[in-house]
ZASENU-817088 format. One record per residue (C-alpha): x negated, y negated, z; chain; residue in one letter; residue number from 0. Coordinates in steps of 0.25 Angstrom, whole numbers, plus 5000, padded with zeros to 4 digits. Layout:
<sites>
+------+-------+------+--------+---------+-----+
| east | north |   up | cadena | residuo | num |
+------+-------+------+--------+---------+-----+
|    X |     Y |    Z |      A |       a | NUM |
...
+------+-------+------+--------+---------+-----+
</sites>
This chain:
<sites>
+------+-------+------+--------+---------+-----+
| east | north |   up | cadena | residuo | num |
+------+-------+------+--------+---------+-----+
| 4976 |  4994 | 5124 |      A |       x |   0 |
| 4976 |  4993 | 5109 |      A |       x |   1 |
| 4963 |  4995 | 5100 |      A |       x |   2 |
| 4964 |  4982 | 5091 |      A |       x |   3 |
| 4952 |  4989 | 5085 |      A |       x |   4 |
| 4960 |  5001 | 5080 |      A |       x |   5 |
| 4971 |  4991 | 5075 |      A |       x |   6 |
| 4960 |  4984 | 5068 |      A |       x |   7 |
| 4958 |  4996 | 5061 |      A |       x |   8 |
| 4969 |  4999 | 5058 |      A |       x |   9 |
| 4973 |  4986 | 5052 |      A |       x |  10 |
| 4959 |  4986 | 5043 |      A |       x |  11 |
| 4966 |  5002 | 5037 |      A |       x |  12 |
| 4978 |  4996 | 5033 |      A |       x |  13 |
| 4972 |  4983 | 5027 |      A |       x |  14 |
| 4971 |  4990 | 5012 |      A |       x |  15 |
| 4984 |  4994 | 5012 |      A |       x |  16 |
| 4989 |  4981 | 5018 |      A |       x |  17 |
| 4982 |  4974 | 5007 |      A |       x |  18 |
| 4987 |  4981 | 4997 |      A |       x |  19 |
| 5001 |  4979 | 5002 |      A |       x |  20 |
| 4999 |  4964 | 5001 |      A |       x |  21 |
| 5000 |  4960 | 4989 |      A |       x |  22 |
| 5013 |  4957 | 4983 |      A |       x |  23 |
| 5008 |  4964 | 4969 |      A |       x |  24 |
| 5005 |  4975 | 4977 |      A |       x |  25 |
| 5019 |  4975 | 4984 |      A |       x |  26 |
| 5025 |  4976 | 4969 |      A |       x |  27 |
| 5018 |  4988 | 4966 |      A |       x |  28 |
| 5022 |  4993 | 4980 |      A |       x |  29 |
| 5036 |  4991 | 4978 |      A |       x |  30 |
| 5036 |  4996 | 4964 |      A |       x |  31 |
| 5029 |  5010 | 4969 |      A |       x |  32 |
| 5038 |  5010 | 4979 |      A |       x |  33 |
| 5050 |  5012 | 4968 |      A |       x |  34 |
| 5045 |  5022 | 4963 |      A |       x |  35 |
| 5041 |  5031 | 4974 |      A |       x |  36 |
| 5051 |  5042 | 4969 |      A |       x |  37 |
| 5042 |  5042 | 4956 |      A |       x |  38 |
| 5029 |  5046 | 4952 |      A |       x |  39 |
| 5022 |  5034 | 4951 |      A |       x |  40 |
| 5021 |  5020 | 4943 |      A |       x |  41 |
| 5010 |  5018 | 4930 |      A |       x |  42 |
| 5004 |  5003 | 4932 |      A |       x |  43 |
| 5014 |  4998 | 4919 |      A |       x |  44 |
| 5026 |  5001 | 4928 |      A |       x |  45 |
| 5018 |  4991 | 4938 |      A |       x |  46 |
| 5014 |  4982 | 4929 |      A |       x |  47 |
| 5027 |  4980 | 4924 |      A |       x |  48 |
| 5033 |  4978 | 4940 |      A |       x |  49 |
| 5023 |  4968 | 4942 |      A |       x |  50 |
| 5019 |  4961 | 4930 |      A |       x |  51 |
| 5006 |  4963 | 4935 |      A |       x |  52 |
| 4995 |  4968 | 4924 |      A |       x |  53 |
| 4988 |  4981 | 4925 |      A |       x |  54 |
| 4975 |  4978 | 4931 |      A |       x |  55 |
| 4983 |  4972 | 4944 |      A |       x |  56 |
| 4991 |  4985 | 4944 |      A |       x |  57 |
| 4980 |  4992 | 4945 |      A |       x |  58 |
| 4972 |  4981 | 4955 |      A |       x |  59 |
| 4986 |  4982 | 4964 |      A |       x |  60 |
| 4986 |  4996 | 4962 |      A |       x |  61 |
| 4974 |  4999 | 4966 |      A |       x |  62 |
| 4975 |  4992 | 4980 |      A |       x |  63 |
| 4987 |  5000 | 4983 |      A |       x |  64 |
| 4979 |  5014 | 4979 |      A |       x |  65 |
| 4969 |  5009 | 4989 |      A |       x |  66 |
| 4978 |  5005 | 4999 |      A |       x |  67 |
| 4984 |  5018 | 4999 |      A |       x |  68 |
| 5000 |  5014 | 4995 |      A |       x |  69 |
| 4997 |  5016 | 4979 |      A |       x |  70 |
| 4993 |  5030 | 4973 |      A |       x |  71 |
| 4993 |  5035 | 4959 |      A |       x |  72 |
| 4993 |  5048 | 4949 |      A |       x |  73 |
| 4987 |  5049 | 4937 |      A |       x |  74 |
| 4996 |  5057 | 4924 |      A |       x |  75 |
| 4984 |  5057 | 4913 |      A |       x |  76 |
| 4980 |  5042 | 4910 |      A |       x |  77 |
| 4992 |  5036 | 4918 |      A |       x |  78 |
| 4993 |  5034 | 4933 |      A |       x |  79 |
| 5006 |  5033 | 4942 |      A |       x |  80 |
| 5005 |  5024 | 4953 |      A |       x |  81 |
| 5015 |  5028 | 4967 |      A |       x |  82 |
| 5014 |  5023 | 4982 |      A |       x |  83 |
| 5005 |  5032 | 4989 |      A |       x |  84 |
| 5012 |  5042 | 4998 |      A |       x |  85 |
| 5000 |  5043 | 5008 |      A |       x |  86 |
| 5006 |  5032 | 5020 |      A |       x |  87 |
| 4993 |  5032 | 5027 |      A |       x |  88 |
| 4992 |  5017 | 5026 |      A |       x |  89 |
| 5006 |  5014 | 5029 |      A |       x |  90 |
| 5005 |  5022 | 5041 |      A |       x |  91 |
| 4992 |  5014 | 5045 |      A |       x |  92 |
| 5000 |  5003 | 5042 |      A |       x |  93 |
| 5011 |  5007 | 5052 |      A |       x |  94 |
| 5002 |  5011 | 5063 |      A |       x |  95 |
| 4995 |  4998 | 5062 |      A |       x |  96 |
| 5007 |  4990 | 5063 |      A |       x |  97 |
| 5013 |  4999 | 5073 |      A |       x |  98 |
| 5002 |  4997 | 5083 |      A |       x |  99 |
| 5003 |  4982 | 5081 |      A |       x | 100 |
| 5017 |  4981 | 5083 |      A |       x | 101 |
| 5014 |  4988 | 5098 |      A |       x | 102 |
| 5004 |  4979 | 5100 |      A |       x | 103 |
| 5013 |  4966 | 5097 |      A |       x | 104 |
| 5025 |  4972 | 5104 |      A |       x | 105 |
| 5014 |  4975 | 5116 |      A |       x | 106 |
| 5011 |  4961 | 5117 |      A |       x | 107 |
| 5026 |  4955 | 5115 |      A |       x | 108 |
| 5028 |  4961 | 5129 |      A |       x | 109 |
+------+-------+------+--------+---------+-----+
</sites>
């Protein structure tokens, strides 16, 4: 029997992060980040630049992705380098969620 509450649950965790994911600006940054894994990190004028965004929507897009957990930065004195968090916590989430849904589908095709 399969606890729909759980799921529910489970869903509701990974709504941030699916939120975040979303938004086509977002994607862009993503992507960028994602070029970059073998460096250490992007300033928000290499972003600006990749997305013709300005910088307070850098920092609006960026801070969605720091509290969806797929965005991290450091600080070097007054400059902060923005990198693809390594913490998978939420992608795993992610996968278990859609894991267990595919079950349940699969369950009921038969």
């Amino acid at each position: 029997m399969t606890d729909y509450k759980y799921l529910k649950k489970e869903l509701a965790e990974v709504s941030d992060f699916l939120i975040a994911l979303g938004d086509e600006k977002r994607q862009a940054i993503i992507i960028r980040l994602l070029e970059e894994m073998d460096c250490k990190g992007i300033q928000v004028g290499e972003l600006i630049e990749e997305t013709g965004l300005s910088r307070p929507a850098i920092s609006h897009h960026l801070k969605i992705l720091k509290q969806a957990k797929i965005v991290n930065y450091r600080s070097e004195g007054t400059k902060n380098y923005y990198y693809l968090d390594h913490n998978s916590s939420e992608i795993v989430k992610l996968q278990n969620f859609l894991a267990e849904v595919s079950k349940i589908m699969n369950m009921k095709e038969k």
